[in-house]
PyMOL commands that place a pseudoatom at each C-alpha (Angstrom):
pseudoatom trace, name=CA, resn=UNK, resi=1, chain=A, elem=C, hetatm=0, pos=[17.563, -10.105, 36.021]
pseudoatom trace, name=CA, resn=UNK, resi=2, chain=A, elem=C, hetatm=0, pos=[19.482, -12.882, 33.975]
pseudoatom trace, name=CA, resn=UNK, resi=3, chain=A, elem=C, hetatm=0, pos=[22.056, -12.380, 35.435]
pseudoatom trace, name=CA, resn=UNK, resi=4, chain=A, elem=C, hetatm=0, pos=[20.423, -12.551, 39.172]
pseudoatom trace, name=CA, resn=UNK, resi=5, chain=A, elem=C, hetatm=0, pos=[18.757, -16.041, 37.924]
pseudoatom trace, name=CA, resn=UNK, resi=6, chain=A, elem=C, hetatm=0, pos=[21.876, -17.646, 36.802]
pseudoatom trace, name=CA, resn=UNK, resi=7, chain=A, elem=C, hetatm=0, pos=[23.629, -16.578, 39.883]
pseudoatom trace, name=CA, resn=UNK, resi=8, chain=A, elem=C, hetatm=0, pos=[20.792, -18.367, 41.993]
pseudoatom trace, name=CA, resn=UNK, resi=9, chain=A, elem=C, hetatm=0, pos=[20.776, -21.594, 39.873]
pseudoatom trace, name=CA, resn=UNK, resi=10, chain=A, elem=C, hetatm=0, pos=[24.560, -21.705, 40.070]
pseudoatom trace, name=CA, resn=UNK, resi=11, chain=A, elem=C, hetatm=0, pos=[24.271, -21.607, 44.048]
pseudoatom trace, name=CA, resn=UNK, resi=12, chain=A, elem=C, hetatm=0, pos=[21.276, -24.547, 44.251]
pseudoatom trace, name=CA, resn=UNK, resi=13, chain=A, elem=C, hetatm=0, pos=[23.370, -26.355, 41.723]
pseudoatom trace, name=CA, resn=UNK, resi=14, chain=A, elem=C, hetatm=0, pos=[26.820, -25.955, 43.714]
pseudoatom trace, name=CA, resn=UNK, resi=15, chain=A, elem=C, hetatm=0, pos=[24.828, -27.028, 46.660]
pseudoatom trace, name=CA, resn=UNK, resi=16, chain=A, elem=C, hetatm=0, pos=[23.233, -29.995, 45.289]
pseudoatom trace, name=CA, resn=UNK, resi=17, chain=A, elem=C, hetatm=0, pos=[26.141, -31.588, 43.803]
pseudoatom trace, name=CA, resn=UNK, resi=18, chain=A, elem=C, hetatm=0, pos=[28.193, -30.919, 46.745]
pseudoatom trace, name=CA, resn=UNK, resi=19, chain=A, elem=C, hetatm=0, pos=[26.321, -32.780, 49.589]
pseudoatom trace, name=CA, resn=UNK, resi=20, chain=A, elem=C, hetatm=0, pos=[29.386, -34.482, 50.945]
pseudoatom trace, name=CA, resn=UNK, resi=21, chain=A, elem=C, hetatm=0, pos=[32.072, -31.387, 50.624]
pseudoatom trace, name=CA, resn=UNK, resi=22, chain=A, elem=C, hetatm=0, pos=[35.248, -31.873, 51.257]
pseudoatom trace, name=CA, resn=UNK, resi=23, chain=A, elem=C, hetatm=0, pos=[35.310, -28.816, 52.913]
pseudoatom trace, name=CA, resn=UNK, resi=24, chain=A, elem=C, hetatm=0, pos=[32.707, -29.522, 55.783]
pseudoatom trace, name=CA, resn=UNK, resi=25, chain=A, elem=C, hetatm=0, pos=[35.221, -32.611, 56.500]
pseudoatom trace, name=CA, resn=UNK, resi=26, chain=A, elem=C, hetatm=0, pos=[38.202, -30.153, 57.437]
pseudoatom trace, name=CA, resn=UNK, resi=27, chain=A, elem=C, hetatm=0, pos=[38.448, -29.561, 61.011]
pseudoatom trace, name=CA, resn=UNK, resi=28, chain=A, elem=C, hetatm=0, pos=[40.448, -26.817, 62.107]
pseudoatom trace, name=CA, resn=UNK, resi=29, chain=A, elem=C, hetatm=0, pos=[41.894, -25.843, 65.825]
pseudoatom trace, name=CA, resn=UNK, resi=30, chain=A, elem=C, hetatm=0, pos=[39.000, -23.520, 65.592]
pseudoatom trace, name=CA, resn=UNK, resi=31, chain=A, elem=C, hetatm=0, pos=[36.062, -25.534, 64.905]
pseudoatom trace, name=CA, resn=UNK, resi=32, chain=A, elem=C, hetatm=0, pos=[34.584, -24.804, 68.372]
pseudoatom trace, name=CA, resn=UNK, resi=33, chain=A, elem=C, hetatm=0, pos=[35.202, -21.145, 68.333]
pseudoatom trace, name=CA, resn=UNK, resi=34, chain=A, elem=C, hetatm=0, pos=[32.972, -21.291, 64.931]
pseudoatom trace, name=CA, resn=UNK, resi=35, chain=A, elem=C, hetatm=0, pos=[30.823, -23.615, 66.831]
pseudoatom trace, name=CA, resn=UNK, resi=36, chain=A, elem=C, hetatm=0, pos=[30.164, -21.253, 69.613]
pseudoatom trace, name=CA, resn=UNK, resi=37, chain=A, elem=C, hetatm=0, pos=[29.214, -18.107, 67.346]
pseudoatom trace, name=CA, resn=UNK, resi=38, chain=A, elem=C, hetatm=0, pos=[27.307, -19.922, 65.349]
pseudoatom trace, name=CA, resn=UNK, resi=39, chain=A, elem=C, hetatm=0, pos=[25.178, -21.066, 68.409]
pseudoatom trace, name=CA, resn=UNK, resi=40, chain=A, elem=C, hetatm=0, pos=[25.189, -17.965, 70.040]
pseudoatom trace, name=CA, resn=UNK, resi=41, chain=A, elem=C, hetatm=0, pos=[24.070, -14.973, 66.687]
pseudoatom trace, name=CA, resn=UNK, resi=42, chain=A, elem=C, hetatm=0, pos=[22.253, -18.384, 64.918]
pseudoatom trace, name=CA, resn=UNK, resi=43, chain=A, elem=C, hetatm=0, pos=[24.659, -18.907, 62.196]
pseudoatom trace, name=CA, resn=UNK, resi=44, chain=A, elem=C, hetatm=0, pos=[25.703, -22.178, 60.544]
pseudoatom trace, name=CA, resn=UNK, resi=45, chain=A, elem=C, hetatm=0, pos=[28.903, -22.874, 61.931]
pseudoatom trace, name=CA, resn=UNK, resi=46, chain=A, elem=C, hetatm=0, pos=[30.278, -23.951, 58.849]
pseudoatom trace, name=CA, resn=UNK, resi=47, chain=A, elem=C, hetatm=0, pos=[29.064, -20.619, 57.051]
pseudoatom trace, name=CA, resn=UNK, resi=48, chain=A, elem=C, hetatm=0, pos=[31.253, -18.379, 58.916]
pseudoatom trace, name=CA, resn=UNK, resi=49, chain=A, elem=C, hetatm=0, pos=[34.132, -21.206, 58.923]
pseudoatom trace, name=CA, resn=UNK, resi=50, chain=A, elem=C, hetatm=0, pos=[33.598, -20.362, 54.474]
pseudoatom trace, name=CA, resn=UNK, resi=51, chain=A, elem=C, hetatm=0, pos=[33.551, -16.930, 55.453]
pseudoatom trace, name=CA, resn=UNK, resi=52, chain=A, elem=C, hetatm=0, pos=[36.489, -17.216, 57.264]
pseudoatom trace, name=CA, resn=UNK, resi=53, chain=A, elem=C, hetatm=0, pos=[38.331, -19.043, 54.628]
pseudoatom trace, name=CA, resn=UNK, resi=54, chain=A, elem=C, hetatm=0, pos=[37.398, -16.773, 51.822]
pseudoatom trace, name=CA, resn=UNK, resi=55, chain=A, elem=C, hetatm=0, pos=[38.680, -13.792, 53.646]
pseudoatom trace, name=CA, resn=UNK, resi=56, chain=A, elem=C, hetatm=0, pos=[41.262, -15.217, 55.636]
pseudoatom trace, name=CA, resn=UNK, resi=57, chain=A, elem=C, hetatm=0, pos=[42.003, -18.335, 54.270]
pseudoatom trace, name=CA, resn=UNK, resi=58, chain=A, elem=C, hetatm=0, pos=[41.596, -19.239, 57.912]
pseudoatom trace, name=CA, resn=UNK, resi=59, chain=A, elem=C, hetatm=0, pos=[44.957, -18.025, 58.991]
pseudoatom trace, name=CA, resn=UNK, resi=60, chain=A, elem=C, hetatm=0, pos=[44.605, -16.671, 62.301]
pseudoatom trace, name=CA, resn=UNK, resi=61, chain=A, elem=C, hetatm=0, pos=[46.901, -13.401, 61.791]
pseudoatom trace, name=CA, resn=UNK, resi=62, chain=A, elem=C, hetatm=0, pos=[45.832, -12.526, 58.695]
pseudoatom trace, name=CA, resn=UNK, resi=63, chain=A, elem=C, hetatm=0, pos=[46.153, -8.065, 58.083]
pseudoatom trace, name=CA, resn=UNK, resi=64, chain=A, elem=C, hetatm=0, pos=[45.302, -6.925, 54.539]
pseudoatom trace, name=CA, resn=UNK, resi=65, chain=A, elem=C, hetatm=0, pos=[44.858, -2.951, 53.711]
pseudoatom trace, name=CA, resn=UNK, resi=66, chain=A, elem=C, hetatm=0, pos=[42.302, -1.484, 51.839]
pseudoatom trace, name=CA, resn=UNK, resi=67, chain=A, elem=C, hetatm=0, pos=[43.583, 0.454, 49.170]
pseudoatom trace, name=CA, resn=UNK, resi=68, chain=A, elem=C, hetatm=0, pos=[42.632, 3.041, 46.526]
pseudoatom trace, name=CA, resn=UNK, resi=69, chain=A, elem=C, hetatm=0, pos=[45.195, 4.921, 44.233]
pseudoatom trace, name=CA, resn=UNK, resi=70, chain=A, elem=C, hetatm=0, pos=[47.605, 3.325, 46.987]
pseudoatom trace, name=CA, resn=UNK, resi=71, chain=A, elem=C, hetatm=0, pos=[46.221, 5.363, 50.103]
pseudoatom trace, name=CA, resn=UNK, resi=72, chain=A, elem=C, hetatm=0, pos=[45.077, 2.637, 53.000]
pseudoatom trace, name=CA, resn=UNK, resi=73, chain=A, elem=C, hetatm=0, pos=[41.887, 3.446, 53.625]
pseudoatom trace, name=CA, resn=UNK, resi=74, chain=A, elem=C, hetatm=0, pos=[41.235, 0.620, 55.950]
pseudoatom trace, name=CA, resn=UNK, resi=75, chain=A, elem=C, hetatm=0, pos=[42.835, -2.680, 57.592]
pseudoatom trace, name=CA, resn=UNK, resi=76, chain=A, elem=C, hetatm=0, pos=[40.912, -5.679, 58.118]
pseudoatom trace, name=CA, resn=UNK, resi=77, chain=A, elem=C, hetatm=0, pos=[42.491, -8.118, 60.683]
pseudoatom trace, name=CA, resn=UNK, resi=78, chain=A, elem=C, hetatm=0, pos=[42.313, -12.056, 61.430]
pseudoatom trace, name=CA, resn=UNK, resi=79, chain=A, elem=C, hetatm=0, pos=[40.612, -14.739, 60.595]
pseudoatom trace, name=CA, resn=UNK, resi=80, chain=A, elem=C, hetatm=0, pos=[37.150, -13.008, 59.708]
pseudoatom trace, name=CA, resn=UNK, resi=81, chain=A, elem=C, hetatm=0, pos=[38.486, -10.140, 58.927]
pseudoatom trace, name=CA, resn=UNK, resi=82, chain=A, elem=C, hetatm=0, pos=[37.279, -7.413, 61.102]
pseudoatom trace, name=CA, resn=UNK, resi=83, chain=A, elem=C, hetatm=0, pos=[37.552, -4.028, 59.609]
pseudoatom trace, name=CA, resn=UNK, resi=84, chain=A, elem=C, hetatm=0, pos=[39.024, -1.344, 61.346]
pseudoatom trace, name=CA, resn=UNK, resi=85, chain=A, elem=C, hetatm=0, pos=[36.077, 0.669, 60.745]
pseudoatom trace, name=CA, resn=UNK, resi=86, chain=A, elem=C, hetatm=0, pos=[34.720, -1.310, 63.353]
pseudoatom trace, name=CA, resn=UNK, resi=87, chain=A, elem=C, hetatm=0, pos=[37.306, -0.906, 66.215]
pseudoatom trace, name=CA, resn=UNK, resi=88, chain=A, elem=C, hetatm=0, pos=[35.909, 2.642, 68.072]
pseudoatom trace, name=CA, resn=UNK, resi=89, chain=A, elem=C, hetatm=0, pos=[32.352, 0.791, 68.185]
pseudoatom trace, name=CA, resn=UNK, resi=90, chain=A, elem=C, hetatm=0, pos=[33.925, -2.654, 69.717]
pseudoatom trace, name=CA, resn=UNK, resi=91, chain=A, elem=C, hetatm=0, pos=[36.488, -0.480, 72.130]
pseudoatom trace, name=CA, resn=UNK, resi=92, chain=A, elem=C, hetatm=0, pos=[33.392, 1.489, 73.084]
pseudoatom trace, name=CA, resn=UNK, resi=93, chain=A, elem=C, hetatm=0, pos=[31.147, -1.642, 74.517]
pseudoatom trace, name=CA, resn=UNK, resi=94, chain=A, elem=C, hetatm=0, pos=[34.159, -2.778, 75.763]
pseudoatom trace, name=CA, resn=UNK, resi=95, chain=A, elem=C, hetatm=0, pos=[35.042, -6.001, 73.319]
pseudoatom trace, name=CA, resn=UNK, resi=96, chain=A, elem=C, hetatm=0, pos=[38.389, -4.611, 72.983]
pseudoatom trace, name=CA, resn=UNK, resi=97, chain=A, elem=C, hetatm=0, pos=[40.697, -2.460, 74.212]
pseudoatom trace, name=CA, resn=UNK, resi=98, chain=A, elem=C, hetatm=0, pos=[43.265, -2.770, 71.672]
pseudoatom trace, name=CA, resn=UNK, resi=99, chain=A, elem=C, hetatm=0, pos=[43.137, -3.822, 67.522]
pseudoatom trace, name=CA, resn=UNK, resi=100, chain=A, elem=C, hetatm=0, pos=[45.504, -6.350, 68.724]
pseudoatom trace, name=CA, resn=UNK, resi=101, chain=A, elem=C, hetatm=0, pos=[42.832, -8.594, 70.170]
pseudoatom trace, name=CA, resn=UNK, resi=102, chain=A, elem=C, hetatm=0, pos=[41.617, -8.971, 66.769]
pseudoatom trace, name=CA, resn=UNK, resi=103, chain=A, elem=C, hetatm=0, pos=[44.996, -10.685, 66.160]
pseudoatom trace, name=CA, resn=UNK, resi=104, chain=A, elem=C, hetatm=0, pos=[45.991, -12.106, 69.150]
pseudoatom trace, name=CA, resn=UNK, resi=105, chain=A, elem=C, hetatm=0, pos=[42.456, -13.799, 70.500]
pseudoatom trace, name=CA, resn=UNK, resi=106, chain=A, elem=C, hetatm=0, pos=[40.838, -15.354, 66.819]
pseudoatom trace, name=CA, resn=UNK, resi=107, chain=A, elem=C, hetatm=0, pos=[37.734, -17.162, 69.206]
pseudoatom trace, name=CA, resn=UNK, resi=108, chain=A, elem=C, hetatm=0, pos=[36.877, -13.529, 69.586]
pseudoatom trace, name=CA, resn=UNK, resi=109, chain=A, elem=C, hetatm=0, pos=[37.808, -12.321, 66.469]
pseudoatom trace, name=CA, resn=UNK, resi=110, chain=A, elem=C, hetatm=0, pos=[35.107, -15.424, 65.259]
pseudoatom trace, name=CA, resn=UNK, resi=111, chain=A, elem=C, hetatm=0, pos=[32.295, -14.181, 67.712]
pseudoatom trace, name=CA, resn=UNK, resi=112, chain=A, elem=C, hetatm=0, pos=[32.719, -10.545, 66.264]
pseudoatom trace, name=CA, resn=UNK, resi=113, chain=A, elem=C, hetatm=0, pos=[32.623, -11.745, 62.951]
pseudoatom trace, name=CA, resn=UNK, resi=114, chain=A, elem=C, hetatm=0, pos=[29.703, -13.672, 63.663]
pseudoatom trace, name=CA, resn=UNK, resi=115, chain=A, elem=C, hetatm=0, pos=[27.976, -10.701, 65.400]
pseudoatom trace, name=CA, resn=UNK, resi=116, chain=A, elem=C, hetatm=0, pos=[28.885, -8.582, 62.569]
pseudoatom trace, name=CA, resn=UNK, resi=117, chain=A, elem=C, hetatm=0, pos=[27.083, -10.746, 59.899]
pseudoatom trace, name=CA, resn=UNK, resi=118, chain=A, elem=C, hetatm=0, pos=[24.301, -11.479, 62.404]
pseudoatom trace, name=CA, resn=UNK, resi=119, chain=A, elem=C, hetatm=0, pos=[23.842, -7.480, 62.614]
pseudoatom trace, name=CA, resn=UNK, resi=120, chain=A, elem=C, hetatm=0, pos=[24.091, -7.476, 58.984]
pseudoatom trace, name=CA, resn=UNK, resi=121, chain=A, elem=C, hetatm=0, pos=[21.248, -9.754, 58.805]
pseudoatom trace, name=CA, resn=UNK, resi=122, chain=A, elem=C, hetatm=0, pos=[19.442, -8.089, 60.578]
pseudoatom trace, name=CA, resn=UNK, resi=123, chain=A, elem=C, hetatm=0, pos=[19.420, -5.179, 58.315]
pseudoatom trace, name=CA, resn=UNK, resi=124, chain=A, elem=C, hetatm=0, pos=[18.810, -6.352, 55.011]
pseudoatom trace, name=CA, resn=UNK, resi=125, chain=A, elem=C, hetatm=0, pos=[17.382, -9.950, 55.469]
pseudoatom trace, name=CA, resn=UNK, resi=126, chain=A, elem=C, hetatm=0, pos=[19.503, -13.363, 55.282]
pseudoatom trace, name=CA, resn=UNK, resi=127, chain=A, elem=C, hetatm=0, pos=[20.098, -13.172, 51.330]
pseudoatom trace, name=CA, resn=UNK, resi=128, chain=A, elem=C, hetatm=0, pos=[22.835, -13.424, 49.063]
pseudoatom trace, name=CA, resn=UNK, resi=129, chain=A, elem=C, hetatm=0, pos=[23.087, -9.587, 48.744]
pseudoatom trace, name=CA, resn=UNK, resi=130, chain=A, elem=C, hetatm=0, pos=[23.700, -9.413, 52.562]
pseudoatom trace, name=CA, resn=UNK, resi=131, chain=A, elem=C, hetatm=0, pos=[26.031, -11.894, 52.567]
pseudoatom trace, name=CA, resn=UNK, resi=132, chain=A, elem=C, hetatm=0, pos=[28.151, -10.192, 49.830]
pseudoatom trace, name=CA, resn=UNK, resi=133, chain=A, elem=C, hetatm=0, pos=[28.053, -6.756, 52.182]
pseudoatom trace, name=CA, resn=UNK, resi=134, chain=A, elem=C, hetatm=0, pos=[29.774, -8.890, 55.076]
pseudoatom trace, name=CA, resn=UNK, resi=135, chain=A, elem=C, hetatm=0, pos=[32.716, -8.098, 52.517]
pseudoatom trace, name=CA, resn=UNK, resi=136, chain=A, elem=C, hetatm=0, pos=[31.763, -5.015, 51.002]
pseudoatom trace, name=CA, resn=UNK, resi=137, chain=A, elem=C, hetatm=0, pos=[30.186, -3.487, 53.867]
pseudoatom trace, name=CA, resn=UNK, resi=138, chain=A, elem=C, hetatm=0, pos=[26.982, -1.470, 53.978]
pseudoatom trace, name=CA, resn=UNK, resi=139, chain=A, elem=C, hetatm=0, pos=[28.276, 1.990, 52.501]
pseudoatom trace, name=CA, resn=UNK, resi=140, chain=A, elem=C, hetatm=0, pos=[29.993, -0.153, 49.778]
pseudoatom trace, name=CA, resn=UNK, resi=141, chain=A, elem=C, hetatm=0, pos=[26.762, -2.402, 48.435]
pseudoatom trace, name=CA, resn=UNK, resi=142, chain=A, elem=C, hetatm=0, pos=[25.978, -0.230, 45.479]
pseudoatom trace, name=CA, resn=UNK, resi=143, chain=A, elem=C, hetatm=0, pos=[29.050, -2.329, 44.071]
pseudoatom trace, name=CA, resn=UNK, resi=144, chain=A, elem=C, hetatm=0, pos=[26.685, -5.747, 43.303]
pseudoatom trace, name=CA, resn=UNK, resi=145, chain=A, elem=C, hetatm=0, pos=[29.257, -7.332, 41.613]
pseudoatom trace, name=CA, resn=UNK, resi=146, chain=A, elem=C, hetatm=0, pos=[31.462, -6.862, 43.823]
pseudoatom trace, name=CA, resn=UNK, resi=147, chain=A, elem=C, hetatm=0, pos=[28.690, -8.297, 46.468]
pseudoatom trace, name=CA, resn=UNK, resi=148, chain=A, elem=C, hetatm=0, pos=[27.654, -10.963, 44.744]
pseudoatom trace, name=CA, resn=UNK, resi=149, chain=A, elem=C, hetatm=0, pos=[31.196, -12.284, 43.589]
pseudoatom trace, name=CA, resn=UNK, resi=150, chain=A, elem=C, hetatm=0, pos=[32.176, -12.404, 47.359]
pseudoatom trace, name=CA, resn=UNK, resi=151, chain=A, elem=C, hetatm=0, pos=[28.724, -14.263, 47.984]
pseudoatom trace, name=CA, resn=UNK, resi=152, chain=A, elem=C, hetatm=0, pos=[29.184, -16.700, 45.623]
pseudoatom trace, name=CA, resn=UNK, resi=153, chain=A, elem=C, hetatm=0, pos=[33.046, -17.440, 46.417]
pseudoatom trace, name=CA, resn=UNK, resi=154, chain=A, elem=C, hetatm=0, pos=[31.741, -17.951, 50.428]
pseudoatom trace, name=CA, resn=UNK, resi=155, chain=A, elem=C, hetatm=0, pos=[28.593, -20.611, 49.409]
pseudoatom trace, name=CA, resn=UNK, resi=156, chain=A, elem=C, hetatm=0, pos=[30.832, -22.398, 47.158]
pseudoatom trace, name=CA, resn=UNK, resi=157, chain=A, elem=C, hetatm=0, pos=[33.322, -23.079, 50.131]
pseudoatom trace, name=CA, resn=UNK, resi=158, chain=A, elem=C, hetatm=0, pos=[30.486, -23.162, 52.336]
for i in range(1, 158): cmd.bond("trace and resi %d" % i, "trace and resi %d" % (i + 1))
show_as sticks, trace
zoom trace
């Protein structure tokens, strides 16, 4: 519980003292894309541009594998980071045809990652557990540290 209280006086703190971030004054070829998704799943903007820049660090082409005991058990690709487990869902409503979008298109890869967190929200409530699953992903949330490391690394960029 400590623990839980120190990480949510660390976050008003960071958020306090930061009211002019040099972050928020970065603009980036993809501002609008942000822009858009925020507008259209009600996200701040400049939440999934942190996002984005924790897991990306906003470059556009950006594949990392998921590893354990050096077995891939995953690939998450572009700028949010859009985990393959996701790919038969988004080919199946017809977002994609091919991972390569994910790569080659990073407005969309930005409006899936915004859809993704907006679905995420929807499950478990707009808190900084939910956030950290963005990362960790639902079957993965019994790792809170985990979670809540990822959570805190996105609001300070945020």
């Amino acid at each position: 519980m400590r623990s839980v209280l120190y990480i949510l006086l660390s976050c008003i703190s960071s958020l306090i003292f930061s009211l002019q971030p040099a972050y928020s004054a970065t603009t980036t070829r993809f501002d609008a894309c942000f822009a858009q998704a925020g507008q259209r799943y009600l996200i701040d903007p400049l939440l999934l541009k942190s996002i984005a820049t924790v897991e990306s660090s906003l470059i556009p082409d950006r594949i990392n594998h998921n590893k354990e005991k050096g077995k891939i058990l995953s690939t998450d690709y572009g700028l949010m980071q859009i985990n393959s487990s996701h790919i038969p869902n988004l080919k199946k409503l017809g977002v994609i045809k091919d991972k390569s979008e994910l790569i080659d298109n990073p407005c969309l890869n930005i409006q899936i990652g915004a859809w993704i967190l907006a679905t995420h929200f929807q499950k478990c409530g707009i808190n900084w557990s939910c956030l950290g699953s963005y990362n960790a992903g639902f079957k993965k949330v019994t790792n809170r540290k985990e979670s809540n490391t990822h959570a805190m690394s996105t609001i300070n960029t945020w």
